[in-house]
TIMAR-990192 format. One record per residue (C-alpha): y, x, z. Coordinates in nm, 2 decimals. Example, Ala and Ser with C-alpha at 12.3 -4.5 7.8 and 13.67 -1.06 7.14 Angstrom:
+--------+--------+--------+
!  north !   east !     up !
+--------+--------+--------+
!  -0.45 !   1.23 !   0.78 !
!  -0.11 !   1.37 !   0.71 !
+--------+--------+--------+
REM end
This chain:
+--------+--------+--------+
!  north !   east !     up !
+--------+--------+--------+
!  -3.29 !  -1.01 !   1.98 !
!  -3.01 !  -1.27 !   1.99 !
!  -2.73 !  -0.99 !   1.93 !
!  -2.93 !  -0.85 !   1.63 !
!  -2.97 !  -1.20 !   1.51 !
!  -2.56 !  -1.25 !   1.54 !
!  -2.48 !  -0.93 !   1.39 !
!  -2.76 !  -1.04 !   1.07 !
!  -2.56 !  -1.34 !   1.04 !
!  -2.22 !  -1.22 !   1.01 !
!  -2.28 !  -0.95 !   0.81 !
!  -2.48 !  -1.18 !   0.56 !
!  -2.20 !  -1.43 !   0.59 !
!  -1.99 !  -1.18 !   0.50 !
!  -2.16 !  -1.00 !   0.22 !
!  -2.17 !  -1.39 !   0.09 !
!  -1.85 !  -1.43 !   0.09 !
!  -1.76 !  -1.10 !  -0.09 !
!  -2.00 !  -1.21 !  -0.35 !
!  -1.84 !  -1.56 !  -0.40 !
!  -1.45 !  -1.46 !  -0.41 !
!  -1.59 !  -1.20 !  -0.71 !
!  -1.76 !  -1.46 !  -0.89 !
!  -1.49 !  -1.75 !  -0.87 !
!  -1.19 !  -1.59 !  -0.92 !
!  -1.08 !  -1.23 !  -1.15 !
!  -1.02 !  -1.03 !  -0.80 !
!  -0.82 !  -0.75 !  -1.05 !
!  -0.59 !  -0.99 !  -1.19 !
!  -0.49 !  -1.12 !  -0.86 !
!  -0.41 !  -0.75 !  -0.74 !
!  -0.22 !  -0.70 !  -1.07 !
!  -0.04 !  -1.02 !  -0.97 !
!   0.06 !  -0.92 !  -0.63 !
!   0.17 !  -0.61 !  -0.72 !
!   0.41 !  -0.72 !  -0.98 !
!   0.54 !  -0.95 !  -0.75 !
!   0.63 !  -0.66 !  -0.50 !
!   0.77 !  -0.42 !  -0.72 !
!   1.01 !  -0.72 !  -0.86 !
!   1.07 !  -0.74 !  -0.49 !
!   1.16 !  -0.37 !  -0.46 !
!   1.39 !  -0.40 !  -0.73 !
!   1.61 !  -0.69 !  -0.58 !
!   1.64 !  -0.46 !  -0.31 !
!   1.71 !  -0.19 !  -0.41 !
!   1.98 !  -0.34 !  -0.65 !
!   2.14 !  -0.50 !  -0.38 !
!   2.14 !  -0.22 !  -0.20 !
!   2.31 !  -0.08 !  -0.46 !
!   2.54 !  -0.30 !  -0.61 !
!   2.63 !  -0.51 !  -0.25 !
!   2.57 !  -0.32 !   0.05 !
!   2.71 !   0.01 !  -0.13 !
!   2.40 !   0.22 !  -0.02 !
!   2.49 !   0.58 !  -0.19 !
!   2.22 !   0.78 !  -0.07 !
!   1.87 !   0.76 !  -0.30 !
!   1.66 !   0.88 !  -0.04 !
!   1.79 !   0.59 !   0.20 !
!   1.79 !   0.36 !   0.00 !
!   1.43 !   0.44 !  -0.13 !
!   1.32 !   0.48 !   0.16 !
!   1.43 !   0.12 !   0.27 !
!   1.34 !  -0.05 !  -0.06 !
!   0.95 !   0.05 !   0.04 !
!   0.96 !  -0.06 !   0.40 !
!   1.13 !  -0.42 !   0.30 !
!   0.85 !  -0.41 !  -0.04 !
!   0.59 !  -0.32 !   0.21 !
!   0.64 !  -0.61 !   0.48 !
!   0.66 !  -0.89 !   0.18 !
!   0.31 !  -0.73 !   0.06 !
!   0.17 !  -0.77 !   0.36 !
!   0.33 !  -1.14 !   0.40 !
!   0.18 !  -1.24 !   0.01 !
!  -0.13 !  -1.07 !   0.08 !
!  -0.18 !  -1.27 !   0.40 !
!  -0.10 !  -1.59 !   0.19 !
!  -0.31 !  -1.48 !  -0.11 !
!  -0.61 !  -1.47 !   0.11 !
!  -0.55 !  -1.77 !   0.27 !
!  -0.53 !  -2.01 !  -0.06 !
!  -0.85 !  -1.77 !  -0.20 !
!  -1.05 !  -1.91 !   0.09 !
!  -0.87 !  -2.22 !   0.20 !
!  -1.15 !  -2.51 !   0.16 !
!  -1.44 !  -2.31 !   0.07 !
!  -1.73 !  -2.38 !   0.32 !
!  -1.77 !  -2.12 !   0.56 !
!  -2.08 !  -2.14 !   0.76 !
!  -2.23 !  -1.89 !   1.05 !
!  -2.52 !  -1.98 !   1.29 !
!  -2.38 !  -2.19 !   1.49 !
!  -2.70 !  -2.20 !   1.75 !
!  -2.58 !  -1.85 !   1.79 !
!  -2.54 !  -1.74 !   2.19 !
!  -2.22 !  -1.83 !   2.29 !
!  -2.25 !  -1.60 !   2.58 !
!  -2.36 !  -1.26 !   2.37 !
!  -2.12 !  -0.95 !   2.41 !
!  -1.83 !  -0.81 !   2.17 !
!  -1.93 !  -0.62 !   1.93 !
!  -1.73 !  -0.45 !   1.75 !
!  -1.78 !  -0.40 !   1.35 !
!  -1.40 !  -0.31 !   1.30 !
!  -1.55 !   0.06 !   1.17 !
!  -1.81 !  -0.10 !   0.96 !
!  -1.68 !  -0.40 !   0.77 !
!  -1.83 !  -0.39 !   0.43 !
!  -1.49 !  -0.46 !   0.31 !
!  -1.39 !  -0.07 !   0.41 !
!  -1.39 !   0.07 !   0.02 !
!  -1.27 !   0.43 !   0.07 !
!  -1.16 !   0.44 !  -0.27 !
!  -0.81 !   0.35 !  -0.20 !
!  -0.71 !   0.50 !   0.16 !
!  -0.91 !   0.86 !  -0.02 !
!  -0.78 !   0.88 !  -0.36 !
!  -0.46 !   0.92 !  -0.15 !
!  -0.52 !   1.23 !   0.01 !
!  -0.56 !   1.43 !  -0.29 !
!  -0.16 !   1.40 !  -0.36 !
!  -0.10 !   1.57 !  -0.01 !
!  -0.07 !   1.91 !  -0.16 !
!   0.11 !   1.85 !  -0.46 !
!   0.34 !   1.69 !  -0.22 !
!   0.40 !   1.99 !  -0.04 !
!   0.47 !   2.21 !  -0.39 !
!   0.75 !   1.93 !  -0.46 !
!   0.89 !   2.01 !  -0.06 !
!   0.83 !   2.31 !  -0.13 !
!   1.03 !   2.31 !  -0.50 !
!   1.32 !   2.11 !  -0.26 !
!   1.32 !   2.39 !  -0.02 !
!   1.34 !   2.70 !  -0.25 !
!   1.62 !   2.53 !  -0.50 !
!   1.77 !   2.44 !  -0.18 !
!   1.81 !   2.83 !  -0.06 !
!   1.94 !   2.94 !  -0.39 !
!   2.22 !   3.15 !  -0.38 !
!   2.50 !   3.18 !  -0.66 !
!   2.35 !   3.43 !  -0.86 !
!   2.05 !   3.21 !  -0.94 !
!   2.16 !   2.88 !  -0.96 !
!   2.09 !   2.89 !  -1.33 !
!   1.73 !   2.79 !  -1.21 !
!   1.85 !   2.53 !  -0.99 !
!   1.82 !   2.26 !  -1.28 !
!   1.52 !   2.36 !  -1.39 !
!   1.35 !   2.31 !  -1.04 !
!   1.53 !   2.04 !  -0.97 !
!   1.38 !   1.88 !  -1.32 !
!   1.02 !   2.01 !  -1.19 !
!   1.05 !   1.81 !  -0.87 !
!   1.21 !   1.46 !  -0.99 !
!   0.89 !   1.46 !  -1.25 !
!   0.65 !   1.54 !  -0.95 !
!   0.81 !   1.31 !  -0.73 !
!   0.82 !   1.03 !  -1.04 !
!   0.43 !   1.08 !  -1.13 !
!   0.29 !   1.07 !  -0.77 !
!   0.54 !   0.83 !  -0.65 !
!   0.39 !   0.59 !  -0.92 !
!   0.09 !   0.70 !  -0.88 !
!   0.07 !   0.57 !  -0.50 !
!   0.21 !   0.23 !  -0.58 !
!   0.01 !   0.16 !  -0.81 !
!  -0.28 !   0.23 !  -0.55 !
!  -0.07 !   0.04 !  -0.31 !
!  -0.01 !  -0.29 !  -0.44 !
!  -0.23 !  -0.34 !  -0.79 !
!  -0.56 !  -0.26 !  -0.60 !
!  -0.78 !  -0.54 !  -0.50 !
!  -0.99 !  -0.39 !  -0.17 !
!  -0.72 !  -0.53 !   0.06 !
!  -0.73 !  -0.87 !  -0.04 !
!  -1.05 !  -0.86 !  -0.05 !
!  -1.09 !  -0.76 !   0.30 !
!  -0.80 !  -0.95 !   0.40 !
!  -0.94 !  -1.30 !   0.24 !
!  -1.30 !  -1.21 !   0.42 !
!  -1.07 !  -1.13 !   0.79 !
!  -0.91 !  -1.47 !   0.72 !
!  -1.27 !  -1.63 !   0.64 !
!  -1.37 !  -1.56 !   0.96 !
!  -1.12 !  -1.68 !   1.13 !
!  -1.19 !  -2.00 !   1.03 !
!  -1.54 !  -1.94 !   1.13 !
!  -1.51 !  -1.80 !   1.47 !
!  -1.31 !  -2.14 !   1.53 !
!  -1.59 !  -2.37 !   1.41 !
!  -1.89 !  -2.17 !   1.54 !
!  -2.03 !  -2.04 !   1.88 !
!  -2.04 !  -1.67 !   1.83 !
!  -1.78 !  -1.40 !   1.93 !
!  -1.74 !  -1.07 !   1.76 !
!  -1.48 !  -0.84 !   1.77 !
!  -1.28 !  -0.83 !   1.46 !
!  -1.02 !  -0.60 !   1.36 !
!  -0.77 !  -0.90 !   1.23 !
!  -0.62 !  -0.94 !   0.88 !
!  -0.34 !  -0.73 !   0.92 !
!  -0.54 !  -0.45 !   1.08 !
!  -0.76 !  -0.44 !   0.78 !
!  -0.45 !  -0.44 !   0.53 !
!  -0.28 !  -0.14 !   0.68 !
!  -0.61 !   0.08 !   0.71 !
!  -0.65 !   0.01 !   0.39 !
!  -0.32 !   0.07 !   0.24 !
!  -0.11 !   0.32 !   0.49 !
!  -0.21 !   0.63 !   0.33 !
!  -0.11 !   0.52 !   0.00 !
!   0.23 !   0.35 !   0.13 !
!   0.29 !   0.75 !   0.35 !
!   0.22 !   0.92 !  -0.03 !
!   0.48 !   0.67 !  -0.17 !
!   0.74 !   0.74 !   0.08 !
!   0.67 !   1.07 !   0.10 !
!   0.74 !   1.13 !  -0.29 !
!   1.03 !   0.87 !  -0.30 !
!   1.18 !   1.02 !  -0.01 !
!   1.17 !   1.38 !  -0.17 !
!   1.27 !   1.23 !  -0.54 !
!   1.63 !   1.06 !  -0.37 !
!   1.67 !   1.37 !  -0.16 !
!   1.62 !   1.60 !  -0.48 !
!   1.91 !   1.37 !  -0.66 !
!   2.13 !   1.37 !  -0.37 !
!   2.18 !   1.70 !  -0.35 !
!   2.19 !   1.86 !  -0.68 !
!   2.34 !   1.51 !  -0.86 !
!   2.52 !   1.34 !  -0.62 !
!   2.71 !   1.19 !  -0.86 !
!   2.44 !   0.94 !  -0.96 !
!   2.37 !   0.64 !  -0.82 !
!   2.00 !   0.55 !  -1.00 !
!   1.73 !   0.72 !  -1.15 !
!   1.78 !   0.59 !  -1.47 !
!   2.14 !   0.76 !  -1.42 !
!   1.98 !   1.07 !  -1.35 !
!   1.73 !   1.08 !  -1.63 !
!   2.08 !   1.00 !  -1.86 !
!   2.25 !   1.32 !  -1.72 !
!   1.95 !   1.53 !  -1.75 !
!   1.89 !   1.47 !  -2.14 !
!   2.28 !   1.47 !  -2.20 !
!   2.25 !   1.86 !  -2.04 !
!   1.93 !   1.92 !  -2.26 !
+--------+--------+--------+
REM end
């Protein structure tokens, strides 16, 4: 009875604290927030990439500016949760038995909105066509490379709308920092009360919520540079790119 008692607690305590963050503060206008913050990021990296370290292939230097815009995310998301919960009072039952086992609610938080990591998955296959666009303009002999600008057109604007797409699941969406603000919660909690549960951890709960966004983004950015480096090489941006496509058109 004491372990069901503990496990009522937190989960109260935590469908309390989900309740105040959404009623004190806009949760979507943080997300919005955050997410311009990081794409501002991205863009100071990939320009200096660019312009300073010389970086001449897109998919590198794509593939870079989303690993570097990733990490600071993570780093403002962690900080964003902190100051969302930073002296609110955060209470558990503290009579609860010190000595009662792990559990582990890592699978279960009520934080875990599926929305995000889902919406992902249906990109996978149009994905694939754009590999699959890469690979046949790639095997094109002389005689047909007529279509190779066409294709290559075809896979920059898939590339473009799902690479968007995922970002904008990535880093405007709110689920993460709200499960990231509730991990950080109780971590204030398990250091002020008796009870021991086994928590996945802030950044545990950022990545499961976000990874299969940031794989669609890479994936997508990854096949957009590759796509320019081998039928435009001569383009450093795709800005540049867009410029010498409606010039040809």
């Amino acid at each position: 009875m004491k372990i069901l008692s503990n496990w009522r607690s937190v989960r109260l305590w935590e469908t309390e604290v989900e309740r105040d963050l959404h009623r004190n503060y806009s949760l979507r206008t943080h997300g919005i927030l955050i997410g311009t913050f990081t794409l501002l990021l991205m863009w100071a990296v990939s320009a200096l990439q660019m312009h300073l370290l010389h970086v001449d292939s897109l998919a590198v230097r794509y593939f870079l500016t989303l690993g570097v815009g990733y990490l600071g995310y993570l780093l403002v998301l962690r900080w964003w949760a902190k100051r969302l919960v930073e002296g609110r009072s955060v209470d558990v039952d503290a009579n609860a038995d010190a000595d009662a086992p792990d559990m582990d609610f890592s699978g279960g938080s009520s934080c875990d909105h599926v929305s995000v990591a889902d919406a992902a998955d249906g990109g996978s296959v149009l994905s694939d066509v754009a590999g699959g666009v890469l690979d046949v303009a790639g095997g094109a002999d002389e005689g047909a490379i007529i279509v190779v600008p066409v294709l290559a057109i075809f896979a920059i604007c898939v590339a473009v709308l799902f690479g968007a797409g995922y970002l904008a699941l990535l880093y405007f969406s709110w689920d993460a920092l709200l499960a990231v603000a509730v991990e950080v919660a109780f971590s204030y909690v398990s250091a002020r009360a008796a009870v021991r549960v086994a928590r996945e951890g802030w950044l545990m709960a950022a990545v499961r919520l976000t990874w299969k966004p940031l794989l669609g983004a890479v994936i997508s950015a990854v096949i957009l540079g590759a796509v320019l480096d081998r039928f435009m090489p001569q383009v450093n941006s795709l800005p540049e790119a867009v410029r010498v496509l409606l010039k040809k058109h």
